[in-house]
Every structure is written in C-alpha cells, then in structure tokens.
TORZARO-887231 format. One record per residue: residue in one letter; x, y, z of N, C-alpha, C, O in turn. Coordinates in Angstrom, 1 decimal, always signed. Example, Ala and Ser with C-alpha at 12.3 -4.5 7.8 and 13.67 -1.06 7.14 Angstrom:
BEGIN
res: A&n_xx: +13.2&n_yy: -5.7&n_zz: +7.8&ca_xx: +12.3&ca_yy: -4.5&ca_zz: +7.8&c_xx: +13.2&c_yy: -3.3&c_zz: +7.8&o_xx: +14.2&o_yy: -3.3&o_zz: +8.5
res: S&n_xx: +12.8&n_yy: -2.2&n_zz: +7.1&ca_xx: +13.7&ca_yy: -1.1&ca_zz: +7.1&c_xx: +12.9&c_yy: +0.0&c_zz: +7.9&o_xx: +13.4&o_yy: +1.1&o_zz: +8.0
//
This chain:
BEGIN
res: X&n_xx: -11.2&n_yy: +84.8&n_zz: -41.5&ca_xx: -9.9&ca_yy: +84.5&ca_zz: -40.9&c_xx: -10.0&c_yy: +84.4&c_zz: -39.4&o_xx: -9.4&o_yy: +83.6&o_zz: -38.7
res: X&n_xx: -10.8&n_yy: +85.1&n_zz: -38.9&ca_xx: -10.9&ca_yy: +85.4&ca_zz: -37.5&c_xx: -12.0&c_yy: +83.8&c_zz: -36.9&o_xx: -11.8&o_yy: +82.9&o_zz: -36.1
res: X&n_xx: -12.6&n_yy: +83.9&n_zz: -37.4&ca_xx: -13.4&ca_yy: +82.7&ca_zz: -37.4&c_xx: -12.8&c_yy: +81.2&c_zz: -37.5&o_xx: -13.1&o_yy: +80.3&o_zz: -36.7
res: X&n_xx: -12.0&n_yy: +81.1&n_zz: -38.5&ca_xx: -10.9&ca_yy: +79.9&ca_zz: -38.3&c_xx: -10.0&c_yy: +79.7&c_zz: -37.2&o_xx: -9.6&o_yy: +78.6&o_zz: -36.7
res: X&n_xx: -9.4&n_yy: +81.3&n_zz: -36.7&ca_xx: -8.7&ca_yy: +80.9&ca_zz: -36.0&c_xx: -9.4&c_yy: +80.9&c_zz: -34.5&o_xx: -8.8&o_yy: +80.4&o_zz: -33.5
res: X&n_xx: -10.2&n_yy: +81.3&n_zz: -34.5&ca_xx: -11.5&ca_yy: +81.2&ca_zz: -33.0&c_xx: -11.8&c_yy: +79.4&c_zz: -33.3&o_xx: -11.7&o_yy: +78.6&o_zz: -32.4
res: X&n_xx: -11.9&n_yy: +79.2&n_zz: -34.5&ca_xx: -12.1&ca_yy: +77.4&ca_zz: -34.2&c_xx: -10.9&c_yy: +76.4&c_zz: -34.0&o_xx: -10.9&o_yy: +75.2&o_zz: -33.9
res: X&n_xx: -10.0&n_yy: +76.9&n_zz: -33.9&ca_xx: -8.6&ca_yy: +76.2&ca_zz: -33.7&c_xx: -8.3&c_yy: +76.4&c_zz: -32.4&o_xx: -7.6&o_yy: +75.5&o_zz: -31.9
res: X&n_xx: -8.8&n_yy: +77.5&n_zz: -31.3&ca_xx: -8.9&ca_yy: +77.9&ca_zz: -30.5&c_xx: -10.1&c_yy: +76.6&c_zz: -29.4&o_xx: -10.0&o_yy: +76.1&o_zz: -28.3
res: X&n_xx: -11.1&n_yy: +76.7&n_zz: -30.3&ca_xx: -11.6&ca_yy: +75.8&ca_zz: -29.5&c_xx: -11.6&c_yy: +74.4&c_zz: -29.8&o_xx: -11.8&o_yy: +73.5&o_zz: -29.1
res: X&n_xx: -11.3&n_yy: +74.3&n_zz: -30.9&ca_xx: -10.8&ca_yy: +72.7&ca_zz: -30.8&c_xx: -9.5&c_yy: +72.5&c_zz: -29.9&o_xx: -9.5&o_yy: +71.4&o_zz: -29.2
res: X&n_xx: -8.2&n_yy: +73.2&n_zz: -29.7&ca_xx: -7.2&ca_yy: +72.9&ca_zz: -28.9&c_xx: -7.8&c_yy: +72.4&c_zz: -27.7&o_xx: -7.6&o_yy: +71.4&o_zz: -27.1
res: X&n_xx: -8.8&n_yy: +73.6&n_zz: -27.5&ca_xx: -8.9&ca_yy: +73.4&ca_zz: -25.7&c_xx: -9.8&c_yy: +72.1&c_zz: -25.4&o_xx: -9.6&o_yy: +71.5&o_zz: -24.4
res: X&n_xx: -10.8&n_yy: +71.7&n_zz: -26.3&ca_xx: -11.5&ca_yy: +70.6&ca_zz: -26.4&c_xx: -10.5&c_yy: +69.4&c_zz: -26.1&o_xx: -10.7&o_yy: +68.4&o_zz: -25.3
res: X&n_xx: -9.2&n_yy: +69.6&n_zz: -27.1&ca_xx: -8.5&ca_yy: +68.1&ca_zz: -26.8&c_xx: -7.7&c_yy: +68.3&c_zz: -25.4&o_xx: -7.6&o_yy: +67.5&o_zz: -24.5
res: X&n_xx: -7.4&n_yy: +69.1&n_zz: -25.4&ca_xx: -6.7&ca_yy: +69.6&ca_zz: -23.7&c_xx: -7.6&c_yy: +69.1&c_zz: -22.6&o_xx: -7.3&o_yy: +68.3&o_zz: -21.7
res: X&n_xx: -8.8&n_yy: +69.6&n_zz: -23.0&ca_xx: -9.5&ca_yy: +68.8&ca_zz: -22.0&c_xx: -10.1&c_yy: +67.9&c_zz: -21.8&o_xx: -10.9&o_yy: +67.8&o_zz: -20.9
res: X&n_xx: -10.0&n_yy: +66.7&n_zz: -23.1&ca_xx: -10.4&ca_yy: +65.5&ca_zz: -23.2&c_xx: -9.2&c_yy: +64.8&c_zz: -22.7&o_xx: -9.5&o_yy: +63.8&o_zz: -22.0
res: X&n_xx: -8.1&n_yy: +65.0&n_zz: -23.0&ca_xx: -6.4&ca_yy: +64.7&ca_zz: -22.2&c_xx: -6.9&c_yy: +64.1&c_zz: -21.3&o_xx: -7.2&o_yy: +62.9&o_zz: -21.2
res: X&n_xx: -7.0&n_yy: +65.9&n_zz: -20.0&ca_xx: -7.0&ca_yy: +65.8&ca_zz: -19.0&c_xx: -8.1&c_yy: +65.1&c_zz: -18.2&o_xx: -8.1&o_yy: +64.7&o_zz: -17.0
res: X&n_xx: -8.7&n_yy: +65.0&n_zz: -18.8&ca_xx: -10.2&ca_yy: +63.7&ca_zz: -18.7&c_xx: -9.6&c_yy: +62.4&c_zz: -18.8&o_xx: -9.4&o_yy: +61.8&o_zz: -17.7
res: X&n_xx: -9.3&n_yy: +62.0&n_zz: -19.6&ca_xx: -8.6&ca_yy: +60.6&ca_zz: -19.9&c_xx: -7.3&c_yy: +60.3&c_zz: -19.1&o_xx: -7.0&o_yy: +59.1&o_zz: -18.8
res: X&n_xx: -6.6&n_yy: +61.0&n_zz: -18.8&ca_xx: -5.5&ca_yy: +60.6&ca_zz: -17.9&c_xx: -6.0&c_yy: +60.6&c_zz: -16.6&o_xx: -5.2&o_yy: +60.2&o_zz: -15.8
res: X&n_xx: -7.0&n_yy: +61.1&n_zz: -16.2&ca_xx: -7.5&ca_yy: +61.2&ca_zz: -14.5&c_xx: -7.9&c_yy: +59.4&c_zz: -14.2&o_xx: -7.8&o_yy: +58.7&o_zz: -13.2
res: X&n_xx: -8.5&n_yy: +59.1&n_zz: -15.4&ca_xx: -9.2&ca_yy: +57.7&ca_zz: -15.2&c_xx: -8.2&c_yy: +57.0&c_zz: -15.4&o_xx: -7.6&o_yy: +57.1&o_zz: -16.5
res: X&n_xx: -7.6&n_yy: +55.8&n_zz: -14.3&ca_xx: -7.0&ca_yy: +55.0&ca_zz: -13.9&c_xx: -7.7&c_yy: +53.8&c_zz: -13.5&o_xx: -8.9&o_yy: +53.7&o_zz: -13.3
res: X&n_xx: -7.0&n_yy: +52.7&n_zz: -13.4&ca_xx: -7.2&ca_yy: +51.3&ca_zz: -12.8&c_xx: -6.0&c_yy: +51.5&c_zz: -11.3&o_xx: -5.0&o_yy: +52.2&o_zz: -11.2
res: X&n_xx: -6.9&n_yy: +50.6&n_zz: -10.3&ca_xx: -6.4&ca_yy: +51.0&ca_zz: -9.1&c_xx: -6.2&c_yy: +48.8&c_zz: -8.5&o_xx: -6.9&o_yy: +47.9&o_zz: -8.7
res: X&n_xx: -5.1&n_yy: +49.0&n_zz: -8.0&ca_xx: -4.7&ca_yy: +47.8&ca_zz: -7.7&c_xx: -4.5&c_yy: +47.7&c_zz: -6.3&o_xx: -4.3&o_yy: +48.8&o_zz: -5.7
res: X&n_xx: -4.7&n_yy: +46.4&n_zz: -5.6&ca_xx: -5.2&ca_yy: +46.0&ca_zz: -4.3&c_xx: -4.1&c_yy: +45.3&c_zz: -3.7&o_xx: -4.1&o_yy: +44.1&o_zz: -4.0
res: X&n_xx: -3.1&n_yy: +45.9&n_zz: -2.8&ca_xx: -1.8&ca_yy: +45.4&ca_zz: -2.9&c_xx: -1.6&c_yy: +45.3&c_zz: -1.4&o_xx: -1.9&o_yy: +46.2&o_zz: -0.6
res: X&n_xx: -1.1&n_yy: +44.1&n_zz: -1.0&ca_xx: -0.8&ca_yy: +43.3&ca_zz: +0.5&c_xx: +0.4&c_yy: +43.1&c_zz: +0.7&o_xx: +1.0&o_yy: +42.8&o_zz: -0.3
res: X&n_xx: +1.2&n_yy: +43.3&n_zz: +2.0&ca_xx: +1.8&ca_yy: +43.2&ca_zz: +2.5&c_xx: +1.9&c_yy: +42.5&c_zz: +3.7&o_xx: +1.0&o_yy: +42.7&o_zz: +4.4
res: X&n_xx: +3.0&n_yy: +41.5&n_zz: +4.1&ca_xx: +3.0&ca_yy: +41.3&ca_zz: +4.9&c_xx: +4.7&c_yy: +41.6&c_zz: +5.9&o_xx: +5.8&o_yy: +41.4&o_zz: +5.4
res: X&n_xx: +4.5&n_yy: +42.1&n_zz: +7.1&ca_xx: +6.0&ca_yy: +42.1&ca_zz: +7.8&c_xx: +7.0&c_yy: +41.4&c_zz: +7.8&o_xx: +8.2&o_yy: +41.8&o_zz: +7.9
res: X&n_xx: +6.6&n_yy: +40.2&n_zz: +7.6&ca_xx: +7.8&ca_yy: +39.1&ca_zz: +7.8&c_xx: +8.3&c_yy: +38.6&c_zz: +6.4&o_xx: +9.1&o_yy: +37.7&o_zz: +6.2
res: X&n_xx: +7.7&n_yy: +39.3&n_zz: +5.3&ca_xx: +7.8&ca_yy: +39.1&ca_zz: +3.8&c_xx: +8.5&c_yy: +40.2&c_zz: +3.4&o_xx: +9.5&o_yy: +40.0&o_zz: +2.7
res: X&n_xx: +7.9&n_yy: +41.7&n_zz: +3.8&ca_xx: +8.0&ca_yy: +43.0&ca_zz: +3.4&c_xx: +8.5&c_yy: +43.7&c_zz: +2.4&o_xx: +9.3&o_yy: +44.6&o_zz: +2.3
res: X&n_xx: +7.5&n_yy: +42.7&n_zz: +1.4&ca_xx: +7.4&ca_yy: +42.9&ca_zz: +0.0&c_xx: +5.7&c_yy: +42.9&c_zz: -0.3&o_xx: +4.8&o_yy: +42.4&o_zz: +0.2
res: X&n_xx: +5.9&n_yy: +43.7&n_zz: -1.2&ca_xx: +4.3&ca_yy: +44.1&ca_zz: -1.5&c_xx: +3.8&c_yy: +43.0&c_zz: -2.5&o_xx: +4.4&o_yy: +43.0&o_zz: -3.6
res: X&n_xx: +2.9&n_yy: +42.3&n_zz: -2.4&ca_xx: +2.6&ca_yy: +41.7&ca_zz: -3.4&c_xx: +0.7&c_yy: +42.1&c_zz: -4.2&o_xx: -0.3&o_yy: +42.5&o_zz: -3.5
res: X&n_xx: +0.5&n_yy: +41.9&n_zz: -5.7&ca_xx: -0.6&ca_yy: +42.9&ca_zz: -6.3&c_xx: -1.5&c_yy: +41.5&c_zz: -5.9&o_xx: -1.2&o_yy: +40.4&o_zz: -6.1
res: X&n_xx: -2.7&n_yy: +42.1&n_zz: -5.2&ca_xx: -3.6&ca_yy: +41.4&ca_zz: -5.2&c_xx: -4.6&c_yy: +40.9&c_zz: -6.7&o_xx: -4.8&o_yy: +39.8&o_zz: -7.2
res: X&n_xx: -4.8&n_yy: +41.9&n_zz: -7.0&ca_xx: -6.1&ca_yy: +42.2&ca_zz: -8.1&c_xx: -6.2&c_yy: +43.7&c_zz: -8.4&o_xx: -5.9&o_yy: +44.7&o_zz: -7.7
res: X&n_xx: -6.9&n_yy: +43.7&n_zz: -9.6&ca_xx: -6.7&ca_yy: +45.1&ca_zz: -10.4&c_xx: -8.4&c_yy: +45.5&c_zz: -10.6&o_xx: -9.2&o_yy: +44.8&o_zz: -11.1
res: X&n_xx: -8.7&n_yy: +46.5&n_zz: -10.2&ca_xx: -10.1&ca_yy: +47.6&ca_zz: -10.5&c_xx: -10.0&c_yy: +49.0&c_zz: -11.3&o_xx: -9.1&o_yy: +49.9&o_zz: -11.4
res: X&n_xx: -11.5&n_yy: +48.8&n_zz: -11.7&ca_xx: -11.4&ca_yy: +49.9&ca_zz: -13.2&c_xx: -11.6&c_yy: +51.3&c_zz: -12.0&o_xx: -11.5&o_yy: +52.5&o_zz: -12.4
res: X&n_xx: -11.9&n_yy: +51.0&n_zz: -10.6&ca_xx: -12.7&ca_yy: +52.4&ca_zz: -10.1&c_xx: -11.9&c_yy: +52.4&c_zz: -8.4&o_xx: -11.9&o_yy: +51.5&o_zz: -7.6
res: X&n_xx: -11.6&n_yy: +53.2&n_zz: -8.4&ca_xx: -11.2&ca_yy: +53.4&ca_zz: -6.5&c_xx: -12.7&c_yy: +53.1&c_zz: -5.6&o_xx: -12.7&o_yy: +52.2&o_zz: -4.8
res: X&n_xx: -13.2&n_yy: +53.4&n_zz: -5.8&ca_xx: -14.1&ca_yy: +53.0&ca_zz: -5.0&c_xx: -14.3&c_yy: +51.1&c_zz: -5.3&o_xx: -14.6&o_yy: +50.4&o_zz: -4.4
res: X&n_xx: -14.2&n_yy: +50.8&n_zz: -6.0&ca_xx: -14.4&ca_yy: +48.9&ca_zz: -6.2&c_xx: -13.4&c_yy: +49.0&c_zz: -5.5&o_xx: -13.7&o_yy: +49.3&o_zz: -4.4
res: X&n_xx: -12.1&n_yy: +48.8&n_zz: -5.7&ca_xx: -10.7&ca_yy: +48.7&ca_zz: -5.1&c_xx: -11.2&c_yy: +48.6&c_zz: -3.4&o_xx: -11.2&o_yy: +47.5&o_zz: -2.8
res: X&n_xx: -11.6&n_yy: +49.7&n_zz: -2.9&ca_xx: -11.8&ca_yy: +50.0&ca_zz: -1.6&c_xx: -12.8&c_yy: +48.9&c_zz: -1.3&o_xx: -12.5&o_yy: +48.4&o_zz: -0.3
res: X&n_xx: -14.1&n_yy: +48.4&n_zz: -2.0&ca_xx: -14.9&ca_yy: +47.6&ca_zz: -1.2&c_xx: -14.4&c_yy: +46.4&c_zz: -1.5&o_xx: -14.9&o_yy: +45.6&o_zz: -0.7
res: X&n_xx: -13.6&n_yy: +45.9&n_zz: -2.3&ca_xx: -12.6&ca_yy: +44.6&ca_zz: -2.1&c_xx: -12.1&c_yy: +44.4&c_zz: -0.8&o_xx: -12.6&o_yy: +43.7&o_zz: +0.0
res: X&n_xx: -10.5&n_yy: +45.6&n_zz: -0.7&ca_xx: -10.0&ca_yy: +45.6&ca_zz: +0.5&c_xx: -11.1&c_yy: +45.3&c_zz: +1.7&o_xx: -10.9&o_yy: +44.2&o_zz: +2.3
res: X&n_xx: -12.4&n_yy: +46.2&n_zz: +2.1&ca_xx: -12.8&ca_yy: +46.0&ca_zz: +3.0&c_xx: -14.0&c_yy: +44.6&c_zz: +2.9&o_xx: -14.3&o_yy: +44.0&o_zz: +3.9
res: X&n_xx: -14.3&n_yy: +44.3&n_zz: +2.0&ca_xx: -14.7&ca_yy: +42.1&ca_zz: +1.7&c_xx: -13.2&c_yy: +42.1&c_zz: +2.7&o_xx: -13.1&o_yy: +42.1&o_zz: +4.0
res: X&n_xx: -12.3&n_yy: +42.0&n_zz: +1.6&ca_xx: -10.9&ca_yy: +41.1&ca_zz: +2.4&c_xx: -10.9&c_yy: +41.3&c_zz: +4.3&o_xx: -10.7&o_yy: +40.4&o_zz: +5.2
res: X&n_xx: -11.2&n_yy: +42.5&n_zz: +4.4&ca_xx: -10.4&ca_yy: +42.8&ca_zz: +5.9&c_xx: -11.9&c_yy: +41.4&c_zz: +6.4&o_xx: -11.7&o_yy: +40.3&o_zz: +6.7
res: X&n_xx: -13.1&n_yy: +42.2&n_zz: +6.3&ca_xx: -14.1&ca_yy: +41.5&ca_zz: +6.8&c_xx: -14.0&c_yy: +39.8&c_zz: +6.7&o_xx: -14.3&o_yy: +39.2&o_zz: +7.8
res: X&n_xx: -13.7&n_yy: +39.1&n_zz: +5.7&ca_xx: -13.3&ca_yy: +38.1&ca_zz: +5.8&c_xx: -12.4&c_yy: +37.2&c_zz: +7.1&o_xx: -12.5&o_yy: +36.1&o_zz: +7.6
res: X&n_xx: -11.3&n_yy: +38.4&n_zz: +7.1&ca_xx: -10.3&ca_yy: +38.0&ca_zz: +7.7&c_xx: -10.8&c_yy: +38.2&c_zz: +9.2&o_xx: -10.1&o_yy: +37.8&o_zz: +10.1
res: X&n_xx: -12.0&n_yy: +38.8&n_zz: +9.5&ca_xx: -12.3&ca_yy: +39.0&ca_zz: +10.9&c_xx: -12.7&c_yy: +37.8&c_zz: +10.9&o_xx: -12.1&o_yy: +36.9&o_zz: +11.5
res: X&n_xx: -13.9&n_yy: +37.5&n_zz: +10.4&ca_xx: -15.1&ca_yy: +36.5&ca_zz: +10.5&c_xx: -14.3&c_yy: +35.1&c_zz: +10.5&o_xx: -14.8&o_yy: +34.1&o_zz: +11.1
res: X&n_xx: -13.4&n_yy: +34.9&n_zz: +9.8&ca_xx: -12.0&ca_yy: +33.8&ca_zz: +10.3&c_xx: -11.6&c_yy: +33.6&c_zz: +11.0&o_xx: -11.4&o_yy: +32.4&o_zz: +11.2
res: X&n_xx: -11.2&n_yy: +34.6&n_zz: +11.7&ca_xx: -10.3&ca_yy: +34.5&ca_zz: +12.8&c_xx: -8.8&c_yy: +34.7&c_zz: +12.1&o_xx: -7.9&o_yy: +34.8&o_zz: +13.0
res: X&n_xx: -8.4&n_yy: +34.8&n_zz: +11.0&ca_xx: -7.6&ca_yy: +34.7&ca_zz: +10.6&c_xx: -6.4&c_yy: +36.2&c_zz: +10.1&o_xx: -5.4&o_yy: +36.3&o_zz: +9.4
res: X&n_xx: -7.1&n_yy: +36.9&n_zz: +10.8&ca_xx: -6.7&ca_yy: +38.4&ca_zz: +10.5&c_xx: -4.9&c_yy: +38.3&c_zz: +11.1&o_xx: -4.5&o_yy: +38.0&o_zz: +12.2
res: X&n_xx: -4.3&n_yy: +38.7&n_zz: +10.1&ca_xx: -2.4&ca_yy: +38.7&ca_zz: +10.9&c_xx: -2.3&c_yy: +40.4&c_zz: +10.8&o_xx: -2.6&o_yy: +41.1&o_zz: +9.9
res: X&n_xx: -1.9&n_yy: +40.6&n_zz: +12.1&ca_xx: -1.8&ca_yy: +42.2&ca_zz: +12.7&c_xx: -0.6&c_yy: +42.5&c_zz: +11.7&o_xx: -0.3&o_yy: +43.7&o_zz: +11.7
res: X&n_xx: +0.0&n_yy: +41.9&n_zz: +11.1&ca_xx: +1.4&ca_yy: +42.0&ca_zz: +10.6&c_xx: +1.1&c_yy: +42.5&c_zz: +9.0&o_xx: +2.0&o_yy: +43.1&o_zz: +8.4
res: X&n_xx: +0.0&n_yy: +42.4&n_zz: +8.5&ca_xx: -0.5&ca_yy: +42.4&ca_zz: +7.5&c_xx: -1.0&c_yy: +43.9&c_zz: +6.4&o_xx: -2.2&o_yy: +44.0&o_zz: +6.6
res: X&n_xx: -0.8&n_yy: +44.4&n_zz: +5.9&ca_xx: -0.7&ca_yy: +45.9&ca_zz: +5.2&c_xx: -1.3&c_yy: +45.7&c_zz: +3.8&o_xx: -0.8&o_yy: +45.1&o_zz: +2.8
res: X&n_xx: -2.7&n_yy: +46.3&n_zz: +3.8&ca_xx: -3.5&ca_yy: +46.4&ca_zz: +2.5&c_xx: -3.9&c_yy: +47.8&c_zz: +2.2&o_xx: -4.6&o_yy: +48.5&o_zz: +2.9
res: X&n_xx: -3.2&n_yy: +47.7&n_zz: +0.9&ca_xx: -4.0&ca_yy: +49.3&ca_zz: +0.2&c_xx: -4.7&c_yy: +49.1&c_zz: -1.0&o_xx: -4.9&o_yy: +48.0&o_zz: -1.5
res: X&n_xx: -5.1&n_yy: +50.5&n_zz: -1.6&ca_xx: -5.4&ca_yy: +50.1&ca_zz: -2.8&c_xx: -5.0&c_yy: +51.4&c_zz: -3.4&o_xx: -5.7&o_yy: +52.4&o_zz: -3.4
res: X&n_xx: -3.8&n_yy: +51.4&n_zz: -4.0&ca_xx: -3.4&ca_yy: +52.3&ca_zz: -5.2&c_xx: -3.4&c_yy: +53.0&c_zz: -6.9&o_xx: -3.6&o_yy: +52.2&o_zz: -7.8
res: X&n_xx: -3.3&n_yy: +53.9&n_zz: -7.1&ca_xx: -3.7&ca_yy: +53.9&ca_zz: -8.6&c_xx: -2.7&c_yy: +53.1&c_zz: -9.7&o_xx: -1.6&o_yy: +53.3&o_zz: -9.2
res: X&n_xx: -2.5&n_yy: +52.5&n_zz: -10.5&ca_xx: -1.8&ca_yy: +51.2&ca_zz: -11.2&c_xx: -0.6&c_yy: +52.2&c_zz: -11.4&o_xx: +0.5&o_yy: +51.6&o_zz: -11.4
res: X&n_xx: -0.6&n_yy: +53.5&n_zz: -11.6&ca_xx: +0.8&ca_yy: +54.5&ca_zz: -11.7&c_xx: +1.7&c_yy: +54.4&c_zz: -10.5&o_xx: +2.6&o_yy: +55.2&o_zz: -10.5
res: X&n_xx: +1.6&n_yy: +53.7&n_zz: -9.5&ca_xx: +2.0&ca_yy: +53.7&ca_zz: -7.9&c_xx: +2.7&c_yy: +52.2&c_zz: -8.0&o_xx: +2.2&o_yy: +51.2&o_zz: -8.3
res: X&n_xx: +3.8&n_yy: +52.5&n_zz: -7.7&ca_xx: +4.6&ca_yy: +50.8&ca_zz: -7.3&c_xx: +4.8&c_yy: +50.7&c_zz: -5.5&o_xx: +5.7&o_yy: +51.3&o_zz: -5.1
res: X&n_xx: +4.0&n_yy: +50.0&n_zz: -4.6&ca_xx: +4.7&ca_yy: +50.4&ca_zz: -3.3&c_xx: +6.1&c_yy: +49.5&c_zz: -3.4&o_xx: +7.1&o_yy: +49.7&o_zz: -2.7
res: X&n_xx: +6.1&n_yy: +48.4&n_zz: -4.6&ca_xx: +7.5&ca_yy: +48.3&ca_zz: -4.4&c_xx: +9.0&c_yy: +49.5&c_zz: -4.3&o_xx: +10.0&o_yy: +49.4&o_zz: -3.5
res: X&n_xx: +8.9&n_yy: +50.2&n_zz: -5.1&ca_xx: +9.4&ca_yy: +51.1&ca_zz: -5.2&c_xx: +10.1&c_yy: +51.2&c_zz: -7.0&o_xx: +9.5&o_yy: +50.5&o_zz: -7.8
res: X&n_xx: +11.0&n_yy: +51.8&n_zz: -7.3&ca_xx: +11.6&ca_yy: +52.0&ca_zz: -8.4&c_xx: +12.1&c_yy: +50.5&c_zz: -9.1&o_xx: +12.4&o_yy: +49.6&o_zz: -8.3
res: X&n_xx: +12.1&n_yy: +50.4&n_zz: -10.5&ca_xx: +12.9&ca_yy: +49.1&ca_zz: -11.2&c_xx: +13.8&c_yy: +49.0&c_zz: -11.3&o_xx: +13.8&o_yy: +49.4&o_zz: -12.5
res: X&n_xx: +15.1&n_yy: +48.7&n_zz: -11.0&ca_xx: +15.9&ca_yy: +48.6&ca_zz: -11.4&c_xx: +16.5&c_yy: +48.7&c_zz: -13.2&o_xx: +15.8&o_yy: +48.4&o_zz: -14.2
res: X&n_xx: +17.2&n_yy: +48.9&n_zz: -13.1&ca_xx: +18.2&ca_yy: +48.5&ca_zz: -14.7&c_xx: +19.0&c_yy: +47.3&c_zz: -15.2&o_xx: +19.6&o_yy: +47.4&o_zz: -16.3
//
C-alpha cells in the first residue's frame, strides 16, 4: 500500500512538472509601432526569444543601412500571451 501510494506521489509531481515545463515554452511575436499610427501592428511570430530578438535587430540594422530608420518607430518582441494592443473588447 505504501508503495502505490509513494508512486502516485511521484507520478503527480512528474506531471506538475512537465505542466510547468510546457507552459514556460512560448512563441514570441515581433510587434511595430509607429507614433503617428499608435497602433501596434504583429510583425512575425518565433518559436524562441532569442530568434524574435535577432529579427528585431536584422530589422533595426536594415533600417540603418537605408537610411530609412523613422525615430517615431517602436519594435519589441513579446511572448504571444502579451497584446501591446491592450484588452479585446466584447
């Protein structure tokens, strides 16, 4: 008896912490703004924050080597649980 319930014991905590494993891993989305718009709009979606981050910084780099960089301009990269829009309506 002691033994079944010692394995029920460790199977709970096993899935507890396969949960908490699986909900950390997110897709992270690459989202622009501009001032005179000031509405966020979703660039593109990544399996890893770090990809996310070397997009954004391609994009900024781009925008130097253009000339084309607008100071007005606002890029992040958030986890896909994050709206910078804000709340949806009803």
């Amino acid at each position: 008896m002691m033994s079944l319930r010692r394995a029920s014991v460790i199977v709970a905590l096993s899935l507890l912490t396969s949960a908490a494993t699986a909900s950390a891993e997110c897709a992270w989305v690459l989202w622009t703004r501009w001032s005179t718009d000031e509405r966020f709009a979703s660039v593109d979606g990544y399996e890893t924050k770090r990809e996310c981050e070397r997009a954004l910084a391609m994009m900024r780099g781009m925008d130097k080597a253009t000339g084309t960089k607008d100071p007005s301009q606002l890029s992040l990269c958030l986890p896909d649980t994050v709206d910078p829009r804000g709340p949806k309506g009803k």
